[in-house]
N, C-alpha and C positions, 0 to 999 in steps of 0.2 A: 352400277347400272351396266349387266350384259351390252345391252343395246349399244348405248355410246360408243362401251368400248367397241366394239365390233365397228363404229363410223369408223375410230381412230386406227383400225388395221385395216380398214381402205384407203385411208387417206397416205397413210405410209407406202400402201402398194401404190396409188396414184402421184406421188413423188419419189418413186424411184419408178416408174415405169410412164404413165399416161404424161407427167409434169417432161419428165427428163427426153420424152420423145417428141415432144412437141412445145417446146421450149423456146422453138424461136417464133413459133405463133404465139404464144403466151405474150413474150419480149414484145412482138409488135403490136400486139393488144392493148398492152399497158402502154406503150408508147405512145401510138394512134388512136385511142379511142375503136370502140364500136361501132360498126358501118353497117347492120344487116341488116336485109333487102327485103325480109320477109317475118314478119308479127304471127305467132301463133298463141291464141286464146284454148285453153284447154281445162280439161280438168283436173281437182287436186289430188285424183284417186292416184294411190302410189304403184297402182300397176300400166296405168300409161303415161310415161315420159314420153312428150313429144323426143325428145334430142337422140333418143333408142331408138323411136319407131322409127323416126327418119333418116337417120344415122349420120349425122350434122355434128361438125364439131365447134368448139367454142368461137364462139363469133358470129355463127351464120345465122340464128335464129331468135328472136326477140318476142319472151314468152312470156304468157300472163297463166295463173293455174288457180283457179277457184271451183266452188260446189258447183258440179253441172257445167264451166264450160260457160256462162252465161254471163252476157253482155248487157246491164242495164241502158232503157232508152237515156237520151242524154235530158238531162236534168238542170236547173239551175238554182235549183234547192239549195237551202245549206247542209253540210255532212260532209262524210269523209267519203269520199268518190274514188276510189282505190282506183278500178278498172278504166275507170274514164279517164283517169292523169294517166296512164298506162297508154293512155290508145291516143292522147293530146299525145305524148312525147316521141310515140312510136310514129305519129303523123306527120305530125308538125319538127320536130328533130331531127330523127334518122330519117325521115324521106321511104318508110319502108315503100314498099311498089307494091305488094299484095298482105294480104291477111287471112288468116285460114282460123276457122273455126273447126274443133275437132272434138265431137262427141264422141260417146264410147259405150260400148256392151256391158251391163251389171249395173249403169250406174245408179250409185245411191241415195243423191240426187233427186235425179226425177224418178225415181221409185217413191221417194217421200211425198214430191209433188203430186204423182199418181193417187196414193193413196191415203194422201192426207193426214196419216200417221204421226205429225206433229203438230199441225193445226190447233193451236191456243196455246201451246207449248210457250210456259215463259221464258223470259231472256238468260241465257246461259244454259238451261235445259230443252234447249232442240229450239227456243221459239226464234232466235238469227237464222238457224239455218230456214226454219219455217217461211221468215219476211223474207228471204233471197228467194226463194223457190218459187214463191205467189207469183211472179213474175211468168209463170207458168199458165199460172189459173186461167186464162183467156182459152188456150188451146189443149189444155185438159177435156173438156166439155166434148170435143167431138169426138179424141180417145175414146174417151171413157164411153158414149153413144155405141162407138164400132166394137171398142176391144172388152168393154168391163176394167174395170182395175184392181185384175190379177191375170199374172202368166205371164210367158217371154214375148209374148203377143203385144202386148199392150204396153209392156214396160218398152220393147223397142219403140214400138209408135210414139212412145213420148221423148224420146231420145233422141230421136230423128226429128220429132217438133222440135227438141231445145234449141237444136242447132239451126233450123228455120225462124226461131223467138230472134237469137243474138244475131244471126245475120239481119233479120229488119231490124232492130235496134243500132243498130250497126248503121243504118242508112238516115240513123235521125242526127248524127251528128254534123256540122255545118263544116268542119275540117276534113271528112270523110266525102260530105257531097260534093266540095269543091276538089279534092284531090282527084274522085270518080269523074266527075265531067271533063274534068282535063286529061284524063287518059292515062294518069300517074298512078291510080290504085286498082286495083280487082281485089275482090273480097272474095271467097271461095269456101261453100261446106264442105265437112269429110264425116266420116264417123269411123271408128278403128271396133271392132267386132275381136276382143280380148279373148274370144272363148276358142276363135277358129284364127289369129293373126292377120285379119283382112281389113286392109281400109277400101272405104267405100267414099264416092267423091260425087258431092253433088252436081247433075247436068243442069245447068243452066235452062236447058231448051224443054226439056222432059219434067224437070224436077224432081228428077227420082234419084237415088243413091246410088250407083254403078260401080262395082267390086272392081276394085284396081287389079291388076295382073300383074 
């Protein structure tokens, strides 16, 4: 396997050079535990790593990476609740103080969710990513109304929703609402525009996306 091997001659370059130079943050990592102050939910596409775009090194950022970036509402169903133990421990644990959702340009995703392209798809051939995506299907409907579902038009428009979805889901949970009222969390959208290297950040006041500088 090409591939691998290619992991294992970065990992070689990452211990004689990234390990060896930062070696005494490692040392007090492992010492002290994890302390970071800030959760970033993202997606699993392998061209945006949050810890690149922000350029954050080991410790500062406490990251969740799944299809789209997306935050199921809180549940008490039975299931495996990956993202939601993720945001219990990032809450209730580390004390993060904000959380940032961070959607992104191409994504494939909610392209699927746009256009429905897996929809009946069974379990193992597209129909998981299908049930994660439906999570969409509420705010498809008005895309789809303005944009159609096709083009870079419309594929944004649902991008920029996904990231409007997980942030209200975001607000259904009771460890999230109490941390908001007391003044210990801000949750915050961005969206990173892969094609031009721009993150874009939601204003609260406007609700529009605002190209960071």
């Amino acid at each position: 396997m090409p591939e691998f091997a290619q992991l294992l001659e970065g990992y070689r370059r990452f211990r004689k050079n990234g390990y060896a130079t930062q070696r005494d943050r490692f040392e007090r990592l492992a010492e002290h535990g994890q302390s970071p102050k800030l959760m970033v939910i993202a997606c699993s596409d392998s061209r945006v790593d949050p810890a690149q775009i922000f350029d954050v090194d080991p410790g500062e950022i406490f990251v969740v990476r799944n299809v789209a970036a997306l935050v199921p509402p809180f549940e008490t169903t039975p299931g495996m609740h990956g993202v939601s133990a993720a945001l219990e421990f990032a809450v209730n644990v580390l004390k993060v103080r904000q959380i940032v959702v961070m959607g992104h340009g191409k994504c494939g995703g909610c392209k699927a969710a746009l256009t429905k392209e897996l929809h009946g798809a069974p379990l193992g051939k597209g129909g998981f990513v299908a049930n994660w995506i439906s999570q969409l299907d509420e705010v498809r409907g008005p895309v789809v109304d303005e944009h159609g579902t096709q083009g870079r038009e419309a594929e944004r428009a649902m991008e920029l929703a996904a990231v409007r979805v997980s942030l209200e889901n975001l607000h259904s949970f009771p460890c999230v609402q109490e941390r908001e009222a007391s003044g210990d969390l801000v949750l915050r959208g961005t969206f990173f525009a892969i094609f031009d290297g721009v993150l874009h950040v939601l204003d609260r006041e406007s609700g529009e996306f605002i190209p960071e500088e």
